[in-house]
Structures are given as structure tokens and as C-alpha cells.
C-alpha positions in Angstrom: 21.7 -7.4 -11.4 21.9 -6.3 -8.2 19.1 -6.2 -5.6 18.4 -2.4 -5.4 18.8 -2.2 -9.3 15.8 -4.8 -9.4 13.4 -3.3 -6.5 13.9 -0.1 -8.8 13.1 -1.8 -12.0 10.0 -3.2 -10.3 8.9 -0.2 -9.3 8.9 1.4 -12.7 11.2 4.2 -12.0 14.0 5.5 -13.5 17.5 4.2 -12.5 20.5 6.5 -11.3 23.5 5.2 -10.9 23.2 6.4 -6.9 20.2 4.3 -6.5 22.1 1.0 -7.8 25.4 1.5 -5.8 25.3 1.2 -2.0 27.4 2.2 1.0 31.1 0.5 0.4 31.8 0.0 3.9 29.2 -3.0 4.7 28.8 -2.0 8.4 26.9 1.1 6.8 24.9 -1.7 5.0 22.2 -1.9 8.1 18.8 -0.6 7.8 18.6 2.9 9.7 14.6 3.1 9.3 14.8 6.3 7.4 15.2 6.5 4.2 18.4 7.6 2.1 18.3 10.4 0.0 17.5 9.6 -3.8 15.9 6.1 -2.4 12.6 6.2 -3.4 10.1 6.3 -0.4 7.3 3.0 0.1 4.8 5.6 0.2 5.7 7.2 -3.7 6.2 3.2 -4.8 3.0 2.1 -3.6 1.0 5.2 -4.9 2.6 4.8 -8.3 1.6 1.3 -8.4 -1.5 1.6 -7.4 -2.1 4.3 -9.8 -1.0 2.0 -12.9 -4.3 -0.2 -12.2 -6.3 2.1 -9.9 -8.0 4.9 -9.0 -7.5 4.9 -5.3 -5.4 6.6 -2.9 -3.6 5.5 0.3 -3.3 7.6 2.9 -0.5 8.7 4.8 -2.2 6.4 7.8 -2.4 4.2 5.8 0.8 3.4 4.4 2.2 4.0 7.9 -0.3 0.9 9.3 1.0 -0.8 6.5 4.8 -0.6 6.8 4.1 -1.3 10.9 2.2 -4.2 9.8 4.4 -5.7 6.8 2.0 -5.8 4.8 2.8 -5.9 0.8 -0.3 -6.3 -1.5 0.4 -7.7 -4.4 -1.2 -6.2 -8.0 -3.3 -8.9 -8.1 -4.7 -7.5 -4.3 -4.5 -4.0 -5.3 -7.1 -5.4 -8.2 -9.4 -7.1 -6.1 -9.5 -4.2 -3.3 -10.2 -1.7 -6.9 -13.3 -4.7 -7.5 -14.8 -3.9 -3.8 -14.4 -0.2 -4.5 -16.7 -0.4 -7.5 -19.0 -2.9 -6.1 -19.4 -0.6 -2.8 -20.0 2.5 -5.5 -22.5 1.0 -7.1 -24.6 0.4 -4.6 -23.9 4.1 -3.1 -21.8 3.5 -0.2 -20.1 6.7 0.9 -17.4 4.9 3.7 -17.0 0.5 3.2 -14.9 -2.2 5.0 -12.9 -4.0 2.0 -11.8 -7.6 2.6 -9.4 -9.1 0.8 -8.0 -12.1 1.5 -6.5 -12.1 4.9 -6.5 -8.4 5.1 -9.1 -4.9 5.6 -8.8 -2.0 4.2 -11.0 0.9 5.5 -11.8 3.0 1.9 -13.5 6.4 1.6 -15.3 5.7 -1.4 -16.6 9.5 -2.2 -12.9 10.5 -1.8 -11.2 7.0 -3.7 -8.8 6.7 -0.2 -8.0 4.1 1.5 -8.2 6.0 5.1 -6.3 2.6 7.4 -5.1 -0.9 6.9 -5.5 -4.1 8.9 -4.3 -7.1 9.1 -5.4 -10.5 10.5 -4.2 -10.0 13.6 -5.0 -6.8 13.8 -9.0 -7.4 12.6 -9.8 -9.6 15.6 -11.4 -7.7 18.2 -12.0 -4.8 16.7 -15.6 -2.8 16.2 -15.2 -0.7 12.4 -17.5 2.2 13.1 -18.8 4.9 10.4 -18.7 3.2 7.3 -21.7 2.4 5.7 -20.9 -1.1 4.0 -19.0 -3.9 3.9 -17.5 -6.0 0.6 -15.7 -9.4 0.7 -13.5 -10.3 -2.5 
């Protein structure tokens, strides 16, 4: 089984035959930061994944932040930042600070968004301003 055959399997998406069989010259193998028509885009992956086990949204910012900050939550995050989300609804928070493990997600609650994503690095030093609460899980 070959690597894109698998990422596309993962996903839950159908599989063309396009999708499985790359470039035959290898030079054209390299990464070219955009993506190739009929490749499905991190953005539509993420959402549908999130959407299996979730009721939130990312963001175009978001999922931007993410990508420039490699960061790949698995479903077991995605599950835990859905856990903060209800925890922060029920005690009426309108805008929270979610953090899960290493990483902070800034959520719209009243809208189920997540508006930005941080990681470590990116956390330190920084001053969150209008949200309204904060949840750890």
C-alpha cells in the first residue's frame, strides 16, 4: 500500500486512482507547497475529522497557524479540546483559552470555532486578550 493510498484511507475519503499514483519522474516528487489538483487539502481533512467526533470548527487562521506550526492533533486531542468546549459552555463562557497538552487553542464558544492555534513556543510571552475563560484538560 502505498503512502498516499494510506493518508487517504486515514482520512476517510474516497480513493481515485489519481490520488494513489504520483508524478513518474521523481524529480517532480518534491513538495511545491501548494497543493495538487484532486489532493485533498489539510484544511477539508482536518474539518472532516474533526466533524466525526465534534462539533467545532477551525478556522481558516487557524488551520494556517497550524500548518506554520506543525501541529497535528491527534483524535484523542481533538476529544479533549471538544471536553474544554463543553466545560467552558457550561459555565457560559462566550470566548475561552483551551489547553491541551502542550498546545492552546483560542475557541469562540457561541460560534463552536476555534478562531487561532498555539503552540509551546509560541504561548510563552504572549498576553490572550478578550476571551472570557480559560480551561486546562
Amino acid at each position: 500500500m502505498k503512502l498516499a493510498e494510506l493518508q487517504i484511507r486515514q482520512a476517510g475519503l474516497p480513493i481515485r486512482p489519481d490520488q494513489i499514483q504520483g508524478p513518474k519522474d521523481p524529480l517532480k516528487n518534491k513538495p511545491s507547497g501548494t497543493v495538487q489538483e484532486g489532493q485533498p487539502k489539510f484544511n477539508d481533512i482536518l474539518n472532516q475529522k474533526v466533524a466525526e467526533n465534534s462539533i467545532l470548527k477551525f478556522s481558516d487562521h487557524a488551520v494556517k497557524r497550524m500548518n506554520q506550526r506543525d501541529m497535528h492533533p491527534s483524535q484523542i486531542e481533538l476529544e479533549r479540546l471538544n471536553e474544554g468546549v463543553e466545560k467552558a459552555r457550561e459555565k457560559g463562557a462566550v470566548s475561552s483559552l483551551i489547553l491541551v497538552d502542550q498546545n492552546a487553542y483560542v475557541v469562540s464558544i457561541k460560534n463552536e470555532t476555534v478562531i487561532t492555534a498555539l503552540d509551546r513556543d509560541t504561548v510563552r510571552g504572549n498576553v490572550f486578550s478578550n476571551i472570557d475563560s480559560v480551561a486546562i484538560v
